[in-house]
N, C-alpha and C positions, 0 to 999 in steps of 0.2 A: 495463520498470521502471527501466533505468537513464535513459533520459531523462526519468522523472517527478524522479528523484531530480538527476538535472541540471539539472529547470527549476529543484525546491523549495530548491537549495543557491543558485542564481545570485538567485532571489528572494530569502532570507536575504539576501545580500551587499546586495542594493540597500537595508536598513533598517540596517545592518551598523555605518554612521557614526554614528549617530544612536542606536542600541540595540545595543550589541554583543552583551550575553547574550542576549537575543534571538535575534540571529543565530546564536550557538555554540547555544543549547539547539537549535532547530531545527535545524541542522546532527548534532547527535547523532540528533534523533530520526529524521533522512535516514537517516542511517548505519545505525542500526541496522533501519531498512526492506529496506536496503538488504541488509544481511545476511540479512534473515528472508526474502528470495524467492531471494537467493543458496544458500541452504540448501536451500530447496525445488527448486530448479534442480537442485541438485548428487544429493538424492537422485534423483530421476525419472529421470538421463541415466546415473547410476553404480552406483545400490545397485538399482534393479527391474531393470533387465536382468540384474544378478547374483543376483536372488533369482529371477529367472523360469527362468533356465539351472539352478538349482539344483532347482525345481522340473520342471521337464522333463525332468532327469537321474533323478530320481526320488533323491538323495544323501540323504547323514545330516543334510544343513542342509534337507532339505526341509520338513521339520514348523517349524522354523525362521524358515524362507522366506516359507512360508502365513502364520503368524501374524503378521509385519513387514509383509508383500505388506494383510494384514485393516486393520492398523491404519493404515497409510498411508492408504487406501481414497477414492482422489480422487473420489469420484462421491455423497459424504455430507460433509455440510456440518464433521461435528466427528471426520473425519477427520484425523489429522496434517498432510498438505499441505497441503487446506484451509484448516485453524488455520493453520498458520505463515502460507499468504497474507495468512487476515485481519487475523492479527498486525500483518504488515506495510503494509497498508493502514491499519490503526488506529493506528499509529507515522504513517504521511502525515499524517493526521487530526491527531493532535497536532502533527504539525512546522506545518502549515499554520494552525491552531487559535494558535499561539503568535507568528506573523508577522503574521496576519490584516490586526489593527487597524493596526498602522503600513504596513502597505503600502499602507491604502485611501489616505490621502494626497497619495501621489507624483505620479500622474499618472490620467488617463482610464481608461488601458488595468490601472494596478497597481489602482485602483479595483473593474475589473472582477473581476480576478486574488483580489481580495482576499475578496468577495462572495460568490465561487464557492468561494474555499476556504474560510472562515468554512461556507456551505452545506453543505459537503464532512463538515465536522468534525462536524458537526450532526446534520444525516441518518446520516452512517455511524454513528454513536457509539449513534443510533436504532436503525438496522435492525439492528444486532449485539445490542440488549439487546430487540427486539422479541421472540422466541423464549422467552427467562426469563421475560417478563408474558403469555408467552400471545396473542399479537395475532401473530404470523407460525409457520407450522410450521417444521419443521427444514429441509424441500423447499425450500421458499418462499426462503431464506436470500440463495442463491448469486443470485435475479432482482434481491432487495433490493439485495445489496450491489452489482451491475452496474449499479442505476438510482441510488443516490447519487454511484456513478462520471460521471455527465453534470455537475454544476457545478465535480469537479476536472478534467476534461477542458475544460472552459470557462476557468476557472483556468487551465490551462498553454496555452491558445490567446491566451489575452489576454497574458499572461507572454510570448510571443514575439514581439507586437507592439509589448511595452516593451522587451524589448531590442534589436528591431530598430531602436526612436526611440532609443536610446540610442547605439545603434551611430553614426546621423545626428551626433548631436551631437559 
């Protein structure tokens, strides 16, 4: 995640001249992406190992423990961790959503860059609200949101091809 959040800051910068707030709005919506998987990082490595020991202790924090351990519940979609990922891929979605059009200009490759995140913002913004109209189940969720991830990953393949010509110049 921090390298998405690497490409989608150094893409900012290349519209940056030309659109500043542009550039700072997306740059916030990095940031705050960026915190929303930091969050989720942070529980997974620090609070379930201390909620698993506490439940394994059988301690007064175990009723506790269980009910934190339920709701985090990484293996259903409206889970806390979950949520916060998709949070934070929907924070990408917008940062990228808000770059889009002026990046398609620059070059070949920010063209491509541009496409894929435009798609990016599209699709995701889709398969997150599929679920509310009934056209995806809750299961379903987590394939949706891994198969809208192919034209941001497209996007930051292309993005390093422009800063690579960049780097040339």
């Amino acid at each position: 995640m921090v390298a998405f959040s690497v490409a989608f800051a150094v893409a900012a910068w290349q519209i940056f001249d030309n659109h500043p707030l542009r550039a700072v709005t997306s740059w916030v919506f990095t940031l705050m992406a960026t915190m929303a998987f930091f969050i989720v990082k942070f529980i997974n490595v620090w609070s379930v190992p201390m909620m698993t020991k506490a439940l394994a202790s059988g301690s007064a924090e175990s009723a506790s423990a269980e009910t934190a351990l339920t709701s985090l519940a990484p293996s259903i979609a409206f889970g806390f961790g979950p949520s916060l990922d998709y949070l934070g891929f929907a924070l990408y979605a917008i940062a990228g959503l808000v770059i889009w059009r002026k990046l398609y200009g620059i070059s070949t490759h920010s063209k491509i860059a541009a496409i894929g995140l435009l798609l990016f913002g599209v699709l995701y913004f889709l398969a997150i609200a599929a679920p509310y109209i009934s056209l995806l189940g809750q299961a379903d969720m987590e394939d949706a949101a891994t198969v809208t991830a192919i034209p941001l990953l497209v996007a930051v393949i292309a993005l390093f091809f422009r800063f690579k010509e960049q780097r040339r110049a």
